[in-house]
TIKE-112541 format. One record per residue (C-alpha): z, y, x; residue in one letter. Coordinates in steps of 0.001 Angstrom, whole numbers. Example, Ala and Ser with C-alpha at 12.3 -4.5 7.8 and 13.67 -1.06 7.14 Angstrom:
{up:7800&north:-4500&east:12300&residuo:A}
{up:7140&north:-1060&east:13670&residuo:S}
This chain:
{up:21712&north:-17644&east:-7602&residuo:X}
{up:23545&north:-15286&east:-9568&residuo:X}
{up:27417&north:-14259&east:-7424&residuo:X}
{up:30308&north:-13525&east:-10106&residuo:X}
{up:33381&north:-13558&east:-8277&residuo:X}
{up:33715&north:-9682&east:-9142&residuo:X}
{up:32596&north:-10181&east:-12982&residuo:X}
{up:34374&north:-11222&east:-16240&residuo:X}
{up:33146&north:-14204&east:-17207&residuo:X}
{up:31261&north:-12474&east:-19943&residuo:X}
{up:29615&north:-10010&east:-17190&residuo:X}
{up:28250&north:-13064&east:-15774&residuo:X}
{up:27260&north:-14916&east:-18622&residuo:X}
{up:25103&north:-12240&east:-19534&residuo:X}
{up:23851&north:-11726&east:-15727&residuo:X}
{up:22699&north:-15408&east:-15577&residuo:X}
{up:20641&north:-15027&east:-18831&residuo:X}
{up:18598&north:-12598&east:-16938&residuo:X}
{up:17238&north:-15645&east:-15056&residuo:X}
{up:16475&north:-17635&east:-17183&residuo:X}
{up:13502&north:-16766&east:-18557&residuo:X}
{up:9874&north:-16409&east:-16593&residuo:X}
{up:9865&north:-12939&east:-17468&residuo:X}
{up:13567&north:-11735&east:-17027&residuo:X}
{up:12990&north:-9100&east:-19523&residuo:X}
{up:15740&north:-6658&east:-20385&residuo:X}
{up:15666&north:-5277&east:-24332&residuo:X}
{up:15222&north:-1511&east:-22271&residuo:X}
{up:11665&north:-1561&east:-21080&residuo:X}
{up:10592&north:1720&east:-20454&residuo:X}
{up:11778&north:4746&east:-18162&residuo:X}
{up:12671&north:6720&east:-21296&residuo:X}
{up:14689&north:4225&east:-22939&residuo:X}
{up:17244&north:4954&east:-19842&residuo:X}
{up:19975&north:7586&east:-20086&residuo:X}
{up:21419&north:7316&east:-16662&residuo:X}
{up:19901&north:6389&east:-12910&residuo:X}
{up:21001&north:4690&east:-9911&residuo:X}
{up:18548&north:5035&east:-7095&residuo:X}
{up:18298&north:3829&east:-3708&residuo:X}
{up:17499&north:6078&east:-500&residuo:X}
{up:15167&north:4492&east:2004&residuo:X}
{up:11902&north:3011&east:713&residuo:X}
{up:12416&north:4629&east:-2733&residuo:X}
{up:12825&north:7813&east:-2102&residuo:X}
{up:11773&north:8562&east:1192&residuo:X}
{up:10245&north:6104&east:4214&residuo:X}
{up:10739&north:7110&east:7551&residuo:X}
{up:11734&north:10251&east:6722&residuo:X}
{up:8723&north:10850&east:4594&residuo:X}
{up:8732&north:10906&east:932&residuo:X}
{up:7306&north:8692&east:-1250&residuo:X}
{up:4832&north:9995&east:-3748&residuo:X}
{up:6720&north:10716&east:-6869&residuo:X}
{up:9841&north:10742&east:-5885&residuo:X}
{up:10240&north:14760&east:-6208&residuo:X}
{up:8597&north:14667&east:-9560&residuo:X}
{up:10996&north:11365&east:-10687&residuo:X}
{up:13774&north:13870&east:-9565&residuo:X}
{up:12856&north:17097&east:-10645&residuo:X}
{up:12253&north:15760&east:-13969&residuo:X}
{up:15925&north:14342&east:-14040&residuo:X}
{up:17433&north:17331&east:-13298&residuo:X}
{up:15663&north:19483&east:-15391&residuo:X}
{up:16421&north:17308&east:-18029&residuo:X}
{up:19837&north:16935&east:-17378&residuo:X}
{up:20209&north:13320&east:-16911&residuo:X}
{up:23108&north:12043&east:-15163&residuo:X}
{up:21620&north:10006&east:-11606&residuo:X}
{up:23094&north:9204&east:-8347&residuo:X}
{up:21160&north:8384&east:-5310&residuo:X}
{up:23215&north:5095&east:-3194&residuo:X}
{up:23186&north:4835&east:103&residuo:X}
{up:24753&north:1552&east:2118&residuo:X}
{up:24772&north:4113&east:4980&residuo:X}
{up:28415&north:5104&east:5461&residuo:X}
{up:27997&north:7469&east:8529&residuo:X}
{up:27290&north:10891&east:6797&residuo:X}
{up:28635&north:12950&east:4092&residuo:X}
{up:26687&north:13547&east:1089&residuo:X}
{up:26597&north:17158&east:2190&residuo:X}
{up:24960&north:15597&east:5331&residuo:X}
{up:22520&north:13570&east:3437&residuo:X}
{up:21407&north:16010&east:1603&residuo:X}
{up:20810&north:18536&east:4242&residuo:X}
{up:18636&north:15584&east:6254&residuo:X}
{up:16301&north:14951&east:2888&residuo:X}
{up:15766&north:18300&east:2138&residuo:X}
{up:14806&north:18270&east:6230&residuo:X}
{up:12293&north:14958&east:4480&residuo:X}
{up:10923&north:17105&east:1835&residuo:X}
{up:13231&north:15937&east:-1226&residuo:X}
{up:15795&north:17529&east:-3013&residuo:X}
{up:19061&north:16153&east:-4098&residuo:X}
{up:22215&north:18003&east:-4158&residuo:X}
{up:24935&north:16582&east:-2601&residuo:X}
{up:27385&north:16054&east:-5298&residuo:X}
{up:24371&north:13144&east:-6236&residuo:X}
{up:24998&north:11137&east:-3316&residuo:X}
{up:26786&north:8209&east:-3345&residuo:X}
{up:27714&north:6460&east:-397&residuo:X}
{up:29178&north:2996&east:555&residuo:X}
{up:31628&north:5253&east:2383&residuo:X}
{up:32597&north:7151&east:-1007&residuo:X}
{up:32977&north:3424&east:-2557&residuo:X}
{up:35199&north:1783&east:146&residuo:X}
{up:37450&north:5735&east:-116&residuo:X}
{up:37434&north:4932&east:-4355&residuo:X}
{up:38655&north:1280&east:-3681&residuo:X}
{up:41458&north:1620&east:-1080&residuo:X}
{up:42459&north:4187&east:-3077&residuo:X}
{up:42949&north:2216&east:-5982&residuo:X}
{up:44319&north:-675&east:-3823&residuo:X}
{up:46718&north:1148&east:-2087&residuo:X}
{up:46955&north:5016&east:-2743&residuo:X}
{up:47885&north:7222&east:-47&residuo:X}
{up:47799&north:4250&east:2644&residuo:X}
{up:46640&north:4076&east:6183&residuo:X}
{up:43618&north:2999&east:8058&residuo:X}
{up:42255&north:2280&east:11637&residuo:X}
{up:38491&north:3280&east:11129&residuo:X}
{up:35403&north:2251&east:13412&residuo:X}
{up:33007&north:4848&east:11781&residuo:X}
{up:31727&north:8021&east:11897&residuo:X}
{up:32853&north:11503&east:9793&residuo:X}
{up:31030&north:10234&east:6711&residuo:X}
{up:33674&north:7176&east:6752&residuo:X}
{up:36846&north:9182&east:7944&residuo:X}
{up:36010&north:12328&east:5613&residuo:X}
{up:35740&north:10224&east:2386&residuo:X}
{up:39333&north:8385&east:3368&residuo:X}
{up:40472&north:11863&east:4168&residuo:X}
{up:39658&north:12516&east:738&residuo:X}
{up:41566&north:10361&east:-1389&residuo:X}
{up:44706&north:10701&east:849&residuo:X}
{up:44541&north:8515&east:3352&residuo:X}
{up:46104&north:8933&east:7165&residuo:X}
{up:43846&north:7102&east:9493&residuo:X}
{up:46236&north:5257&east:12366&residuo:X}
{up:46218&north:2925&east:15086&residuo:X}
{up:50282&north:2306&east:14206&residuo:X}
{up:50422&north:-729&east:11918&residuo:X}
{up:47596&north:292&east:9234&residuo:X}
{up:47261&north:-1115&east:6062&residuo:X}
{up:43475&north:-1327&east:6847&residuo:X}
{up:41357&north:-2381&east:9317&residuo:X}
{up:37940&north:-325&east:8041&residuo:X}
{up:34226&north:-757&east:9776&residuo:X}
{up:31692&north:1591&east:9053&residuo:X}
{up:28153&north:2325&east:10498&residuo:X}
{up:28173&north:3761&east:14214&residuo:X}
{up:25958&north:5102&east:16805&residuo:X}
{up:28864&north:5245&east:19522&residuo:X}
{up:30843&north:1190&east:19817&residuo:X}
{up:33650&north:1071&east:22230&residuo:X}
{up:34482&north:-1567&east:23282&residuo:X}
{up:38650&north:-398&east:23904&residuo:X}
{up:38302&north:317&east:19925&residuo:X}
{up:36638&north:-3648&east:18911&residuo:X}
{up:39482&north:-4761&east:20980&residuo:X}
{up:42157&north:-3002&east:18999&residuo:X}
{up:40178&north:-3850&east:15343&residuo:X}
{up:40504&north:-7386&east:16614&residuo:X}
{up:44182&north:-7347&east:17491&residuo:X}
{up:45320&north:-5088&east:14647&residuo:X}
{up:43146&north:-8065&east:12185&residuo:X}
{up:44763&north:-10219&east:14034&residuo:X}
{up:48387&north:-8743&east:13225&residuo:X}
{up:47850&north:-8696&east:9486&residuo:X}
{up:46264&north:-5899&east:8669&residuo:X}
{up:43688&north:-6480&east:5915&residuo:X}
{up:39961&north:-6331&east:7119&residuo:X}
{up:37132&north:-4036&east:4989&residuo:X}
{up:33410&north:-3218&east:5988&residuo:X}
{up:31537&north:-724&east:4012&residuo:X}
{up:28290&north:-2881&east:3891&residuo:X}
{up:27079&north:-6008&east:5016&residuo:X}
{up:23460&north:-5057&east:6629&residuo:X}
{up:23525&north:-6468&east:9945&residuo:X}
{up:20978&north:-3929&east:11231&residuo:X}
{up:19733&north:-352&east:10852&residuo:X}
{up:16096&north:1248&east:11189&residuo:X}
{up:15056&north:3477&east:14108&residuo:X}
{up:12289&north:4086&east:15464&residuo:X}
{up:12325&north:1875&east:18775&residuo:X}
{up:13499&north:-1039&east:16836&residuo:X}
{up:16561&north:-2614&east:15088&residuo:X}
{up:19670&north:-1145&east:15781&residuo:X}
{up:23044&north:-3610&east:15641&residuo:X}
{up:25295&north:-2163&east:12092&residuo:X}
{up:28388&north:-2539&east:9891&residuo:X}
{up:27829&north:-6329&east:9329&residuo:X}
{up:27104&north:-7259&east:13020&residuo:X}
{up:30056&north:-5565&east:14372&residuo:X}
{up:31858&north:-7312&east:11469&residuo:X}
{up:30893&north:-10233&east:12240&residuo:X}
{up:32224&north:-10007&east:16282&residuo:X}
{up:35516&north:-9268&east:14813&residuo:X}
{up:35460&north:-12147&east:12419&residuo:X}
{up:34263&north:-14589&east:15013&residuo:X}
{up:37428&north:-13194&east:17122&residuo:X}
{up:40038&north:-13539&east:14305&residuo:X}
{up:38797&north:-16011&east:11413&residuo:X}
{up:39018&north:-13180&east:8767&residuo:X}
{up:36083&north:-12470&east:7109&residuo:X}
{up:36474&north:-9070&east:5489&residuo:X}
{up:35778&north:-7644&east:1969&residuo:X}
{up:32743&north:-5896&east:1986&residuo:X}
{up:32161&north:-2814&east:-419&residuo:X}
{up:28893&north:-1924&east:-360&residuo:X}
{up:25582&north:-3416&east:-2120&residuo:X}
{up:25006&north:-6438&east:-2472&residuo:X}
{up:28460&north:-6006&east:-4128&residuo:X}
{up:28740&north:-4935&east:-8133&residuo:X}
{up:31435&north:-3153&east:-7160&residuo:X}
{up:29839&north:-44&east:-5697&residuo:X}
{up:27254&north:27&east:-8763&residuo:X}
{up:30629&north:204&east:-10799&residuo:X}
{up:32063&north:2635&east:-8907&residuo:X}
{up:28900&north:4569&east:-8975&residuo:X}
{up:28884&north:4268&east:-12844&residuo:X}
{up:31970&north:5588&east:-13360&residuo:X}
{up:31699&north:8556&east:-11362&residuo:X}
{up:28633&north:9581&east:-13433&residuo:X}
{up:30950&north:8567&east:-16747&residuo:X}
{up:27489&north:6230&east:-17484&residuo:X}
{up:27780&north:2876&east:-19395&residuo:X}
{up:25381&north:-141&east:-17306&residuo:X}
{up:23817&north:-1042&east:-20659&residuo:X}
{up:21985&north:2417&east:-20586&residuo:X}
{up:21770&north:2824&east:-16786&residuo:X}
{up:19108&north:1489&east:-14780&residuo:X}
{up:19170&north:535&east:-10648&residuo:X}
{up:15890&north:1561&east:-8696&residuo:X}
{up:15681&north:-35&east:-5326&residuo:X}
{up:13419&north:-1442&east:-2951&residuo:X}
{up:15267&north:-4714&east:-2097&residuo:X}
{up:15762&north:-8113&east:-3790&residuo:X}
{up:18821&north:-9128&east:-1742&residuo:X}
{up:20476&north:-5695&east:-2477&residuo:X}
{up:19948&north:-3258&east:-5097&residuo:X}
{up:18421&north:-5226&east:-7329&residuo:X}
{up:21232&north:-8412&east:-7437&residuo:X}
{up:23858&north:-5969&east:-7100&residuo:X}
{up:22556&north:-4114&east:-10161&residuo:X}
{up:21797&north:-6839&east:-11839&residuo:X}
{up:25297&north:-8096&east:-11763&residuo:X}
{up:26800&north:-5462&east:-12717&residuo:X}
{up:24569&north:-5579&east:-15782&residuo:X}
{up:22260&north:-3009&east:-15213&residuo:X}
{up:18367&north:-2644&east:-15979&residuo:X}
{up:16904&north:-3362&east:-12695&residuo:X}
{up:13481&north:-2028&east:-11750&residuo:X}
{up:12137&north:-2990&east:-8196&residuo:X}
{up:9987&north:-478&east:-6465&residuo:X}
{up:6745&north:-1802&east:-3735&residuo:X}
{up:6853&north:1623&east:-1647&residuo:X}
{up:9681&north:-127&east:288&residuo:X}
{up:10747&north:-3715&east:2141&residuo:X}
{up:9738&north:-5942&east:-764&residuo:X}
{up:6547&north:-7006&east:-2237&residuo:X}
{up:5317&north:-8980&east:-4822&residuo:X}
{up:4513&north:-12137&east:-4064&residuo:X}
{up:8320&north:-11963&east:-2014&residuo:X}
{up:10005&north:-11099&east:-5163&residuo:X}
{up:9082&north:-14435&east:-6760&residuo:X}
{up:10661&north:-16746&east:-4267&residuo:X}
{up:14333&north:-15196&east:-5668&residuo:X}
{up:16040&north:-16809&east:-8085&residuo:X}
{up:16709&north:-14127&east:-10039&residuo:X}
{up:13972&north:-11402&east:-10963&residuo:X}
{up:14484&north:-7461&east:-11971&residuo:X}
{up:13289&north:-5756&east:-15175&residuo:X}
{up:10823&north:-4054&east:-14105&residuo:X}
{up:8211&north:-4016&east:-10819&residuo:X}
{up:6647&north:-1315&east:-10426&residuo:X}
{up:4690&north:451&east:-7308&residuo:X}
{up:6565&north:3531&east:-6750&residuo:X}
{up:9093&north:6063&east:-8614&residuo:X}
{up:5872&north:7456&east:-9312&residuo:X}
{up:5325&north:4931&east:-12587&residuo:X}
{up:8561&north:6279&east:-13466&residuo:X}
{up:7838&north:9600&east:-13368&residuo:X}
{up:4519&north:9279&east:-15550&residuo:X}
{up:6669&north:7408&east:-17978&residuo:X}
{up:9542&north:10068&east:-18287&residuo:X}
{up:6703&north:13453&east:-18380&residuo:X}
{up:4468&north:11238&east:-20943&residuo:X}
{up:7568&north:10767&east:-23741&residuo:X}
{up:8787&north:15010&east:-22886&residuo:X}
{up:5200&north:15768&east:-23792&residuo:X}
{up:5243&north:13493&east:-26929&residuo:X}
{up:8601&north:15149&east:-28267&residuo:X}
Protein backbone atom coordinates (compact mmCIF):
# COMPACT_ATOMS: atom_id res chain seq x y z
CA UNK A 1 0.00 0.00 0.00
CA UNK A 2 1.29 3.13 -1.14
CA UNK A 3 0.54 6.29 2.04
CA UNK A 4 -0.10 9.85 0.31
CA UNK A 5 -1.45 11.96 2.86
CA UNK A 6 1.87 14.13 2.55
CA UNK A 7 1.87 14.05 -1.48
CA UNK A 8 0.11 16.06 -4.26
CA UNK A 9 -2.04 14.02 -5.84
CA UNK A 10 0.31 13.91 -8.76
CA UNK A 11 3.28 12.75 -6.27
CA UNK A 12 1.15 9.88 -5.61
CA UNK A 13 -0.12 9.06 -8.81
CA UNK A 14 3.22 8.59 -9.94
CA UNK A 15 4.28 6.65 -6.56
CA UNK A 16 1.48 4.06 -7.13
CA UNK A 17 2.68 3.37 -10.75
CA UNK A 18 5.79 2.11 -9.19
CA UNK A 19 3.67 -0.89 -8.08
CA UNK A 20 2.19 -1.78 -10.55
CA UNK A 21 4.25 -3.58 -12.54
CA UNK A 22 6.19 -7.11 -11.56
CA UNK A 23 9.30 -5.40 -12.01
CA UNK A 24 8.77 -1.83 -10.48
CA UNK A 25 11.36 -0.50 -12.73
CA UNK A 26 12.33 3.14 -12.56
CA UNK A 27 13.56 4.79 -16.21
CA UNK A 28 17.16 5.41 -13.92
CA UNK A 29 18.69 2.00 -13.71
CA UNK A 30 22.12 2.28 -13.01
CA UNK A 31 24.35 3.94 -10.16
CA UNK A 32 25.69 6.43 -12.71
CA UNK A 33 22.54 7.58 -14.04
CA UNK A 34 22.12 9.20 -10.33
CA UNK A 35 23.28 12.74 -9.55
CA UNK A 36 22.45 12.89 -5.92
CA UNK A 37 22.33 10.13 -2.82
CA UNK A 38 20.35 9.50 0.14
CA UNK A 39 21.77 6.74 2.24
CA UNK A 40 20.84 5.05 5.29
CA UNK A 41 23.25 4.41 8.41
CA UNK A 42 22.88 1.02 10.03
CA UNK A 43 22.97 -2.05 7.77
CA UNK A 44 24.15 0.06 4.78
CA UNK A 45 26.84 1.58 5.86
CA UNK A 46 28.02 0.05 8.83
CA UNK A 47 26.52 -3.16 11.05
CA UNK A 48 27.24 -3.25 14.49
CA UNK A 49 29.62 -0.83 14.31
CA UNK A 50 31.45 -2.56 11.56
CA UNK A 51 31.45 -1.49 8.05
CA UNK A 52 30.06 -3.04 5.34
CA UNK A 53 32.29 -3.91 2.45
CA UNK A 54 32.07 -1.09 0.03
CA UNK A 55 30.74 1.33 1.79
CA UNK A 56 34.17 3.46 2.04
CA UNK A 57 34.76 2.96 -1.61
CA UNK A 58 30.73 3.95 -2.44
CA UNK A 59 31.78 7.08 -0.36
CA UNK A 60 35.07 7.96 -1.27
CA UNK A 61 34.09 7.82 -4.76
CA UNK A 62 31.20 10.40 -4.04
CA UNK A 63 33.24 12.75 -2.59
CA UNK A 64 35.92 12.73 -4.82
CA UNK A 65 33.60 13.21 -7.40
CA UNK A 66 31.78 15.81 -5.92
CA UNK A 67 28.37 14.47 -5.79
CA UNK A 68 25.97 15.92 -3.51
CA UNK A 69 24.84 12.77 -0.72
CA UNK A 70 23.51 12.77 2.70
CA UNK A 71 23.66 9.90 5.02
CA UNK A 72 19.83 9.67 7.21
CA UNK A 73 19.65 8.60 10.33
CA UNK A 74 16.04 7.99 12.30
CA UNK A 75 18.37 8.28 15.34
CA UNK A 76 17.67 11.69 16.86
CA UNK A 77 20.01 11.47 19.96
CA UNK A 78 23.38 12.80 18.51
CA UNK A 79 24.60 15.60 16.50
CA UNK A 80 25.96 15.03 13.18
CA UNK A 81 29.25 16.16 14.62
CA UNK A 82 28.61 13.20 17.03
CA UNK A 83 27.83 10.78 14.35
CA UNK A 84 30.49 11.38 12.58
CA UNK A 85 33.06 11.19 15.24
CA UNK A 86 31.38 7.50 16.27
CA UNK A 87 31.79 6.18 12.36
CA UNK A 88 35.03 7.35 11.88
CA UNK A 89 35.47 5.35 15.55
CA UNK A 90 33.58 2.28 12.84
CA UNK A 91 36.07 2.76 10.20
CA UNK A 92 33.98 5.12 7.73
CA UNK A 93 34.26 8.51 6.86
CA UNK A 94 31.58 11.04 6.52
CA UNK A 95 31.86 14.56 7.49
CA UNK A 96 29.41 15.85 9.53
CA UNK A 97 27.82 18.50 7.52
CA UNK A 98 26.52 14.94 5.51
CA UNK A 99 24.48 13.80 8.24
CA UNK A 100 21.06 14.11 8.35
CA UNK A 101 19.12 13.33 11.21
CA UNK A 102 15.38 12.85 12.11
CA UNK A 103 16.35 15.40 14.76
CA UNK A 104 17.59 17.99 11.98
CA UNK A 105 14.06 17.18 10.17
CA UNK A 106 11.64 17.63 13.15
CA UNK A 107 14.20 21.32 13.94
CA UNK A 108 13.43 22.17 9.78
CA UNK A 109 9.63 21.48 10.32
CA UNK A 110 8.73 23.29 13.59
CA UNK A 111 10.58 25.81 12.22
CA UNK A 112 8.56 26.22 9.34
CA UNK A 113 5.38 25.56 11.44
CA UNK A 114 5.99 27.91 13.94
CA UNK A 115 9.36 29.93 13.81
CA UNK A 116 10.96 30.90 16.89
CA UNK A 117 8.36 28.81 19.11
CA UNK A 118 8.76 26.73 22.18
CA UNK A 119 9.14 23.14 23.07
CA UNK A 120 9.13 20.65 26.06
CA UNK A 121 11.68 17.98 24.71
CA UNK A 122 12.13 14.24 25.98
CA UNK A 123 15.50 13.74 24.08
CA UNK A 124 18.91 13.95 24.22
CA UNK A 125 21.52 16.99 22.90
CA UNK A 126 21.14 15.76 19.32
CA UNK A 127 17.24 16.73 19.70
CA UNK A 128 17.66 19.97 21.90
CA UNK A 129 20.83 21.25 19.80
CA UNK A 130 19.02 21.04 16.40
CA UNK A 131 15.80 23.07 18.07
CA UNK A 132 18.44 25.30 19.53
CA UNK A 133 19.34 25.85 16.10
CA UNK A 134 16.54 27.18 14.31
CA UNK A 135 15.49 29.39 17.31
CA UNK A 136 13.63 27.61 19.42
CA UNK A 137 13.37 28.05 23.53
CA UNK A 138 12.74 24.67 24.97
CA UNK A 139 10.07 25.13 28.14
CA UNK A 140 8.02 23.35 30.47
CA UNK A 141 5.67 26.84 30.62
CA UNK A 142 2.85 26.32 28.11
CA UNK A 143 4.98 25.09 24.92
CA UNK A 144 3.82 25.10 21.63
CA UNK A 145 5.30 21.53 21.38
CA UNK A 146 5.31 18.56 23.07
CA UNK A 147 8.64 16.86 21.19
CA UNK A 148 9.90 12.99 21.84
CA UNK A 149 13.12 12.01 20.76
CA UNK A 150 15.34 8.86 21.30
CA UNK A 151 16.67 8.43 25.04
CA UNK A 152 18.88 6.36 27.10
CA UNK A 153 17.77 8.15 30.47
CA UNK A 154 13.26 8.05 30.81
CA UNK A 155 11.95 9.73 33.84
CA UNK A 156 9.23 9.03 34.77
CA UNK A 157 8.46 12.93 36.58
CA UNK A 158 9.21 14.07 32.76
CA UNK A 159 6.36 11.24 30.90
CA UNK A 160 4.14 12.63 33.50
CA UNK A 161 4.52 16.24 32.49
CA UNK A 162 4.58 15.22 28.38
CA UNK A 163 1.28 13.64 29.28
CA UNK A 164 -0.29 16.57 31.08
CA UNK A 165 1.21 19.31 28.91
CA UNK A 166 -0.55 16.88 25.64
CA UNK A 167 -3.17 16.83 27.59
CA UNK A 168 -3.44 20.81 27.93
CA UNK A 169 -3.21 21.43 24.21
CA UNK A 170 -0.01 21.48 23.33
CA UNK A 171 0.56 19.80 19.95
CA UNK A 172 2.35 16.31 20.15
CA UNK A 173 5.62 15.46 17.63
CA UNK A 174 8.00 12.32 17.72
CA UNK A 175 11.04 12.32 15.62
CA UNK A 176 10.52 8.65 14.41
CA UNK A 177 8.26 5.96 14.82
CA UNK A 178 10.72 2.80 15.53
CA UNK A 179 9.46 1.31 18.57
CA UNK A 180 12.88 -0.17 19.43
CA UNK A 181 16.64 0.38 19.15
CA UNK A 182 19.67 -2.16 18.71
CA UNK A 183 22.17 -2.94 21.49
CA UNK A 184 23.94 -5.45 22.14
CA UNK A 185 21.98 -7.29 25.07
CA UNK A 186 18.82 -6.97 23.18
CA UNK A 187 16.05 -4.50 22.13
CA UNK A 188 16.01 -1.40 23.77
CA UNK A 189 12.31 0.49 24.23
CA UNK A 190 12.58 4.05 21.58
CA UNK A 191 10.86 7.18 20.23
CA UNK A 192 7.69 5.25 19.11
CA UNK A 193 7.22 3.18 22.36
CA UNK A 194 7.47 6.06 24.62
CA UNK A 195 5.07 7.69 22.10
CA UNK A 196 2.88 5.41 22.26
CA UNK A 197 2.55 5.50 26.51
CA UNK A 198 1.75 9.06 26.04
CA UNK A 199 -0.84 8.47 23.40
CA UNK A 200 -2.48 5.67 25.30
CA UNK A 201 -2.59 8.39 28.30
CA UNK A 202 -4.08 11.29 26.24
CA UNK A 203 -5.79 9.99 22.86
CA UNK A 204 -3.37 12.13 20.71
CA UNK A 205 -1.47 10.38 18.43
CA UNK A 206 1.39 12.62 17.37
CA UNK A 207 2.94 13.62 13.98
CA UNK A 208 5.84 11.74 13.40
CA UNK A 209 8.83 13.23 11.30
CA UNK A 210 11.07 10.78 10.60
CA UNK A 211 11.16 7.80 7.88
CA UNK A 212 8.69 6.12 7.05
CA UNK A 213 7.54 9.75 6.41
CA UNK A 214 8.33 11.58 2.77
CA UNK A 215 8.77 14.38 4.60
CA UNK A 216 12.28 13.91 5.94
CA UNK A 217 13.44 12.58 2.34
CA UNK A 218 12.09 16.14 1.29
CA UNK A 219 13.67 17.86 3.75
CA UNK A 220 16.79 15.98 3.08
CA UNK A 221 16.48 16.94 -0.66
CA UNK A 222 16.31 20.30 -0.21
CA UNK A 223 19.12 20.76 1.98
CA UNK A 224 21.36 19.14 -0.69
CA UNK A 225 19.39 21.64 -3.38
CA UNK A 226 18.80 17.89 -5.25
CA UNK A 227 15.63 17.26 -7.39
CA UNK A 228 14.00 13.32 -6.36
CA UNK A 229 13.84 12.55 -10.08
CA UNK A 230 17.75 12.42 -10.09
CA UNK A 231 18.26 11.33 -6.46
CA UNK A 232 18.25 7.90 -5.38
CA UNK A 233 17.41 6.38 -1.51
CA UNK A 234 19.80 3.44 -0.38
CA UNK A 235 18.50 1.62 2.62
CA UNK A 236 18.25 -1.59 4.15
CA UNK A 237 14.51 -1.63 5.07
CA UNK A 238 11.22 -2.16 3.19
CA UNK A 239 8.99 -0.54 5.84
CA UNK A 240 11.34 2.54 5.95
CA UNK A 241 13.73 3.87 3.58
CA UNK A 242 12.61 2.35 0.82
CA UNK A 243 8.51 3.45 1.08
CA UNK A 244 9.56 6.65 2.37
CA UNK A 245 11.76 7.18 -0.69
CA UNK A 246 9.62 5.85 -2.81
CA UNK A 247 6.96 8.31 -1.97
CA UNK A 248 8.65 10.99 -2.19
CA UNK A 249 9.49 9.89 -5.73
CA UNK A 250 12.82 8.83 -5.49
CA UNK A 251 14.84 5.85 -7.19
CA UNK A 252 14.88 3.36 -4.51
CA UNK A 253 17.59 0.71 -4.34
CA UNK A 254 17.36 -1.86 -1.39
CA UNK A 255 20.58 -3.14 -0.01
CA UNK A 256 20.85 -7.26 1.62
CA UNK A 257 23.90 -6.31 4.04
CA UNK A 258 21.11 -5.17 6.43
CA UNK A 259 17.45 -6.30 8.07
CA UNK A 260 15.85 -7.28 4.77
CA UNK A 261 16.28 -10.06 2.41
CA UNK A 262 15.01 -11.22 -0.62
CA UNK A 263 12.53 -13.47 -0.46
CA UNK A 264 11.05 -10.70 2.52
CA UNK A 265 11.04 -7.99 0.04
CA UNK A 266 8.43 -9.75 -2.11
CA UNK A 267 5.69 -10.07 0.42
CA UNK A 268 5.46 -5.86 0.21
CA UNK A 269 3.23 -4.39 -1.84
CA UNK A 270 5.32 -2.12 -3.24
CA UNK A 271 8.96 -3.06 -4.53
CA UNK A 272 12.27 -0.66 -4.91
CA UNK A 273 14.28 -0.06 -8.10
CA UNK A 274 16.91 -1.77 -7.52
CA UNK A 275 18.13 -4.93 -5.05
CA UNK A 276 21.25 -5.24 -4.77
CA UNK A 277 23.73 -7.06 -2.09
CA UNK A 278 25.68 -4.30 -0.72
CA UNK A 279 26.82 -0.53 -1.56
CA UNK A 280 29.48 -2.51 -2.91
CA UNK A 281 27.41 -3.12 -6.47
CA UNK A 282 27.19 0.49 -6.32
CA UNK A 283 30.50 1.24 -6.04
CA UNK A 284 31.64 -1.13 -9.03
CA UNK A 285 28.98 0.62 -11.01
CA UNK A 286 30.11 4.30 -10.26
CA UNK A 287 34.39 3.32 -10.70
CA UNK A 288 33.35 1.19 -13.99
CA UNK A 289 31.53 4.45 -15.92
CA UNK A 290 34.82 7.05 -14.30
CA UNK A 291 37.07 4.54 -16.02
CA UNK A 292 34.96 4.51 -19.27
CA UNK A 293 34.96 8.48 -19.49
Amino acid sequence: MVYCSNQTSEECLRAMSLTKTPQAKSHISHAHQISSWLIDMDGVLVREDHPIEGANRFLEFLRTSETPFLVLTNNSMFTPRDLSARLKWSGIEVPEDHIWTSALATAVFLDTQRPKGSAFVIGEVGLTTALHEVGYTLSEMNPDYVVIGETRSYSFDRITKAIRLVAQGARFIATNPDPTGPSVDGPLPATGAVAALISRATGKVPYFVGKPNPLMIRSALRALNAHSETTAMVGDRMDTDVVAGLEAGLHTVLVLSGLSNEDAAEHFPYRPSRIVSSVAVLADELEAEQHKD
